[in-house]
C-alpha positions in Angstrom: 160.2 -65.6 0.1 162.3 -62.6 0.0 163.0 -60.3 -3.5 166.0 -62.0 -5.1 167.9 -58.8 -7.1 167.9 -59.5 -10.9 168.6 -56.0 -11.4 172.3 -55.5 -13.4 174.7 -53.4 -15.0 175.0 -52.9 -18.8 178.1 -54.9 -18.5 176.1 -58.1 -17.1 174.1 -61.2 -18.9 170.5 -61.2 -19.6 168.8 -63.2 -17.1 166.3 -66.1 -16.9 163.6 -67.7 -14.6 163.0 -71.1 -15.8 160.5 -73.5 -14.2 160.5 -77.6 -15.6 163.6 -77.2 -15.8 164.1 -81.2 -16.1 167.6 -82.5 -16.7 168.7 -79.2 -18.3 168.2 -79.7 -22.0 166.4 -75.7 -22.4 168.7 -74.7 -19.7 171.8 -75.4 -20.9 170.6 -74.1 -24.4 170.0 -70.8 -23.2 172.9 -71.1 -21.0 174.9 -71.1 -23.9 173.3 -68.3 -25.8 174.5 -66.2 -23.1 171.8 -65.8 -20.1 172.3 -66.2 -16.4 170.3 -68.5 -14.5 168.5 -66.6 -11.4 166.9 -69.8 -10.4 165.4 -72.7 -12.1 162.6 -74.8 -10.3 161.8 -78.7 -10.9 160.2 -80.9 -9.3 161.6 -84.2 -9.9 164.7 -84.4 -7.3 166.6 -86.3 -9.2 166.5 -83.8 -12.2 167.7 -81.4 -9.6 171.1 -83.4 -8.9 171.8 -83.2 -12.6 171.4 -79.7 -12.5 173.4 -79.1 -9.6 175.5 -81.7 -11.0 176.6 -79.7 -14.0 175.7 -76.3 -12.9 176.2 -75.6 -9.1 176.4 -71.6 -9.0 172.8 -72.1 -10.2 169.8 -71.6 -7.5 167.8 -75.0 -8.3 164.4 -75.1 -6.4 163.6 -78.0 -6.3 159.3 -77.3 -5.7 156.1 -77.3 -7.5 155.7 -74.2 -9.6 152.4 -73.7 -8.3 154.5 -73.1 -4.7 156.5 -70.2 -7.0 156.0 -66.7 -5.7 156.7 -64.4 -9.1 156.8 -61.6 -7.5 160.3 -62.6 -6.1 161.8 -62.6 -9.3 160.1 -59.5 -10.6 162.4 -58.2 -13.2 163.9 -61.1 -14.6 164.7 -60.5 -18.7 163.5 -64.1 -19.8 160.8 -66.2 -18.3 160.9 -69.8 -19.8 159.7 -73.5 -19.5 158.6 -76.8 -20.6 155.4 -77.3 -18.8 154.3 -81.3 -18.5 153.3 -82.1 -22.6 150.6 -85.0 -21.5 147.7 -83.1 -21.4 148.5 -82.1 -25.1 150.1 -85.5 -26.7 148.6 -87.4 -29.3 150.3 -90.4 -27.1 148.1 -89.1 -24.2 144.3 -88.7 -23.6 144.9 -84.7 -24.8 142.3 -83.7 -22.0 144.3 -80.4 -22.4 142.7 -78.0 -19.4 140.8 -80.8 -17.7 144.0 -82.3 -16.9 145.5 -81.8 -13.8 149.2 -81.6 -15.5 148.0 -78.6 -17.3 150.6 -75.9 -16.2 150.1 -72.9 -18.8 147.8 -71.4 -16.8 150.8 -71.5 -13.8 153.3 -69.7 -16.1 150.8 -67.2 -17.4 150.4 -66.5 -13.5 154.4 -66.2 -13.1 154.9 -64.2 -16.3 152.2 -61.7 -14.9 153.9 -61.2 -11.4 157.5 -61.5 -12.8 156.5 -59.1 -15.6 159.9 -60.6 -18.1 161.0 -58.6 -21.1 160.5 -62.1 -23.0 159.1 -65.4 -22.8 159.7 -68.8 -24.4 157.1 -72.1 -23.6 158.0 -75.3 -25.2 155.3 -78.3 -25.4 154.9 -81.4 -27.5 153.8 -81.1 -31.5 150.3 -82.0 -30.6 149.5 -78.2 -28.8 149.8 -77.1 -32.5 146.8 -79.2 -33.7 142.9 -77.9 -34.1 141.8 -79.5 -31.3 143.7 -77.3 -28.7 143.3 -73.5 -31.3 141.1 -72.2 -29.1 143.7 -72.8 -25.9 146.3 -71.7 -27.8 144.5 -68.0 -28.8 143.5 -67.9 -25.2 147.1 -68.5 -24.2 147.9 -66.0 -26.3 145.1 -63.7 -25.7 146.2 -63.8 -21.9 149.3 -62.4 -22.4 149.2 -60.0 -25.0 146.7 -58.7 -22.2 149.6 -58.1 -20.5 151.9 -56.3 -22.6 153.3 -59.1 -25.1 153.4 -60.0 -28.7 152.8 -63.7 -29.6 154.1 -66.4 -32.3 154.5 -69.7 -32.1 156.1 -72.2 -34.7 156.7 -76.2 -34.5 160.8 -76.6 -35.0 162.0 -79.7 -36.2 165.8 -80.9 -34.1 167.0 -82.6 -37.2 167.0 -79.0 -39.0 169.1 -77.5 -36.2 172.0 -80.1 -36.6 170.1 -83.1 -34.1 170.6 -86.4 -35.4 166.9 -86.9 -34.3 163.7 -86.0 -36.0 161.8 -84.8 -32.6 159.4 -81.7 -33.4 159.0 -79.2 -30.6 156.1 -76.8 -29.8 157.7 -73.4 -29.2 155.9 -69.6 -28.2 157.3 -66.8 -28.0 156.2 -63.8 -26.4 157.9 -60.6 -26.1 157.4 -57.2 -24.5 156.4 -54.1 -26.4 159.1 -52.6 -28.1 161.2 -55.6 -28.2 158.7 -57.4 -29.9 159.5 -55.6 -33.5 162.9 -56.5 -33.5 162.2 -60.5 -32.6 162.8 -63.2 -35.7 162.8 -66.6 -36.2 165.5 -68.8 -36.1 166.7 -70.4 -39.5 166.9 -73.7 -39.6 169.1 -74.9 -42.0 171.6 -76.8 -40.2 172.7 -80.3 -41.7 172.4 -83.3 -39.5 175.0 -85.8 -39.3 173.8 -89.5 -39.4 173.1 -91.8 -36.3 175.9 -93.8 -36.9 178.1 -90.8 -37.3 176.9 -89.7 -34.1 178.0 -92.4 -32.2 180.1 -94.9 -34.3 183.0 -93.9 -31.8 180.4 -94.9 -28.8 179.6 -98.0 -30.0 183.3 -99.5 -30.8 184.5 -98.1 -27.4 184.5 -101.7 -26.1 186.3 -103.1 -29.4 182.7 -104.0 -31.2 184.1 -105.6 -34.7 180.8 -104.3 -36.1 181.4 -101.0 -35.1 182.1 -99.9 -38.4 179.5 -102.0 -40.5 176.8 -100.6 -37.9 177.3 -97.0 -38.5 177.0 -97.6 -42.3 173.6 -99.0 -41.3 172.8 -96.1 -39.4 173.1 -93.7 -42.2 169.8 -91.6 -41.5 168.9 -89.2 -38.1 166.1 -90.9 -35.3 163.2 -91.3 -35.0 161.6 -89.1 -31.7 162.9 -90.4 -28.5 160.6 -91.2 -25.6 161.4 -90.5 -22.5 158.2 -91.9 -20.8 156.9 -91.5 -17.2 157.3 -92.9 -13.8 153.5 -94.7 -14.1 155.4 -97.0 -17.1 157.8 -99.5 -17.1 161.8 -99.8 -17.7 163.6 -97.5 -20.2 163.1 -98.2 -24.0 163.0 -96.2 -27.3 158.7 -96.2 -27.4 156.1 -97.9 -28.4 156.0 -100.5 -31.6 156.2 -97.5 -34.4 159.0 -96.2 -33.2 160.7 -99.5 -32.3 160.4 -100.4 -36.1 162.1 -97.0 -37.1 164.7 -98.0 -35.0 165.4 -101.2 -36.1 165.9 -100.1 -39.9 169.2 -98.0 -38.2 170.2 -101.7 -36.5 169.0 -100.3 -33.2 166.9 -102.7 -30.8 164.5 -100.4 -29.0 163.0 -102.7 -26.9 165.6 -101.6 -24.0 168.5 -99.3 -22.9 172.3 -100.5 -22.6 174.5 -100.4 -19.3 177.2 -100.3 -21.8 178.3 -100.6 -25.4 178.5 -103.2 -27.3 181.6 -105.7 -26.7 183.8 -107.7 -28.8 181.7 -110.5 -28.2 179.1 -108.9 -29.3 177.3 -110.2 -32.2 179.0 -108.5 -35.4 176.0 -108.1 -37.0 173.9 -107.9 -34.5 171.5 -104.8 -33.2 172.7 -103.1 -30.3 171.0 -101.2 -27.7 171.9 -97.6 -26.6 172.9 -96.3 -23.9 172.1 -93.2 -21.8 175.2 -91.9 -23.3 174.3 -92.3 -26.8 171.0 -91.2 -26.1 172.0 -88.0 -25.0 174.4 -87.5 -27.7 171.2 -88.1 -30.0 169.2 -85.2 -27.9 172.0 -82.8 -28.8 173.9 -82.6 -25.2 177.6 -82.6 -25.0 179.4 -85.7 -23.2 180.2 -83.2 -20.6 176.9 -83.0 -19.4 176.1 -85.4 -16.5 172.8 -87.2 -15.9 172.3 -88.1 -11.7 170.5 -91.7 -11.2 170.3 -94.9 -12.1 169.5 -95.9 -15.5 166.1 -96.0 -16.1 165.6 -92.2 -13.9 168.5 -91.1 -16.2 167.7 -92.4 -19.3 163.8 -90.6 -18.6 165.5 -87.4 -18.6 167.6 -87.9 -21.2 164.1 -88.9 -23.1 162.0 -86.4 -22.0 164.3 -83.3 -22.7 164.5 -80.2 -25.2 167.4 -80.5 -27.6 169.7 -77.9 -26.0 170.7 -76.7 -30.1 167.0 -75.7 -30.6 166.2 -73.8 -27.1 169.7 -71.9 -28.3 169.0 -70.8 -31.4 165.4 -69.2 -30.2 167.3 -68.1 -26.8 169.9 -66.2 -29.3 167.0 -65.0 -31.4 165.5 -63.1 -28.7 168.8 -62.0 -27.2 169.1 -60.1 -29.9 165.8 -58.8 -30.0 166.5 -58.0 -26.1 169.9 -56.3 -27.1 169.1 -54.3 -30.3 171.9 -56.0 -31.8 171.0 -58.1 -35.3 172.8 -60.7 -36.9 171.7 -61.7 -40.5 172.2 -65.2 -40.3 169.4 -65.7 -37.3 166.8 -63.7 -39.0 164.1 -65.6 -40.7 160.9 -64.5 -42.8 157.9 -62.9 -40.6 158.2 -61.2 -37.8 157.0 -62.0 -34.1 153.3 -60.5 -34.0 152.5 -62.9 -37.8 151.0 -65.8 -36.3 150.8 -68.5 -39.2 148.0 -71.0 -40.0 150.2 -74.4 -39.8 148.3 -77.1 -39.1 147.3 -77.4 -42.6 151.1 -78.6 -43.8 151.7 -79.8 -39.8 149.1 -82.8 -39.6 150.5 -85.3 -41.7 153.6 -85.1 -39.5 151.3 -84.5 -36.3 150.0 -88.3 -37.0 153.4 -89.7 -37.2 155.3 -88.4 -33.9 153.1 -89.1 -31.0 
């Protein structure tokens, strides 16, 4: 593979390398905070007609990262992912490194050939829990071996505006001197309602119980599952979940072609659709999923709430740029690396 230039001007964006890049969730986050895509890589091909879909200036390669030559792409400003979160959920087996899905050590090997002024890993709640501490120091350990100062925290959506509860692993790690100017992201963003969210979706096809519903649905969601290709047809997870979606008059037990109708029961429990879904995930209606149903509705499932991966991505923007903005700056700085689990496992046990 030849050097691709990700050398600019002053003038020009920060750029990013971003590999599991899935449907675009952490793309189009960061997208929006004002980075330019050099190239994202995914594997799934039909994540990589949504990308191209909604993004076609972008260079999608569409490989395994472990085919990804770094050394490419040395240069880059940001270096960020979602590597696969089965080795780590408390839905899963958590083998952690003995499973073969494990692709931290992958990006620890791109971040050390690409040598980015920043870096931001997303993974499921569960790679914040005891069990995996001493992957998590070694993760960490790895790259401040190369130059980087490492945090992580667990973000809640709902607390960045997503109607949806959804708790995210997120590290950061940035280069020495950046490092010192890096904070958190606040969080204090109110959530609007379910029913808010989509009472317009749902009386699109003239549902009389449009209205009724969405008084229902007066609360944010529970965690959306977006599953895998070993499991069956799309639905809204396993029996927990299902019963947290049925108090908002949701049946989870499926997804919807399409809204409800006028024959529709009017007090009935509707299914979503892939639509409302993604409205529930945080992505605008302009963004287009590629596939049929079920391979659409899995990456609307299985994606990072793009209002979370921009509030970090603006976070170290500004960390990258020297420039500060009160309202993104939150209590300890980059290199304090908390003790969480204590206050974390009670909600560990309840999102899978």
């Amino acid at each position: 593979m030849s050097r691709v230039n990700v050398r600019k001007s002053e003038c020009m964006k920060p750029t990013i390398f971003e590999i599991c890049a899935g449907a675009g969730g952490q793309a189009l986050g960061i997208d929006l905070a004002g980075f330019e895509h050099i190239a994202a890589v995914e594997i799934d091909h039909t994540a990589c007609d949504t990308l191209r879909l909604n993004r076609p200036s972008w260079n999608i390669l569409q490989q395994d990262i472990r085919q990804t030559n770094g050394k490419s792409f040395r240069g880059v400003d940001l270096f960020a992912g979602g590597v696969p979160c089965p080795p780590f959920s408390i839905a899963g087996k958590q083998l952690g490194s003995e499973d073969e899905r494990d692709l931290f050590p992958e990006a620890v090997r791109l971040v050390e050939e690409m040598r980015p002024r920043a870096v931001m890993l997303e993974n499921v709640p569960g790679f914040a829990s005891k069990k995996f501490q001493a992957y998590r120091e070694g993760l960490m350990h790895s790259l401040s071996q190369i130059g980087y100062d490492c945090g992580w925290r667990v973000f809640y959506a709902c607390d960045f505006g997503v109607p949806q509860l959804r708790p995210r692993f997120i590290l950061v790690a940035v280069r020495r001197p950046y490092s010192k100017r890096f904070k958190w992201p606040k969080h204090r963003k109110q959530p609007q309602s379910v029913g808010g969210v989509l009472q317009d979706l749902m009386c699109s096809r003239g549902w009389k119980g449009a209205k009724s519903w969405a008084k229902r649905a007066n609360d944010i969601a529970p965690t959306l599952v977006g599953g895998s290709k070993k499991h069956g047809g799309p639905d809204l997870g396993p029996t927990r979940a299902r019963k947290e979606w049925e108090k908002l008059g949701v049946d989870g037990l499926g997804v919807a072609d399409f809204p409800p109708d006028p024959d529709f029961p009017e007090h009935g429990m509707p299914r979503l659709t892939v639509r409302m879904a993604a409205r529930i995930q945080g992505f605008p209606d302009s963004w287009e999923f590629s596939g049929r149903k079920t391979a659409s509705y899995r990456q609307v499932g299985n994606a990072f709430p793009p209002p979370v991966a921009n509030a970090v991505a603006r976070a170290i923007k500004i960390a990258l740029e020297g420039t500060g903005k009160k309202q993104i700056q939150d209590q300890p700085a980059l290199n304090y690396i908390p003790s969480t689990f204590e206050f974390l496992e009670p909600a560990l046990a309840t999102v899978g």
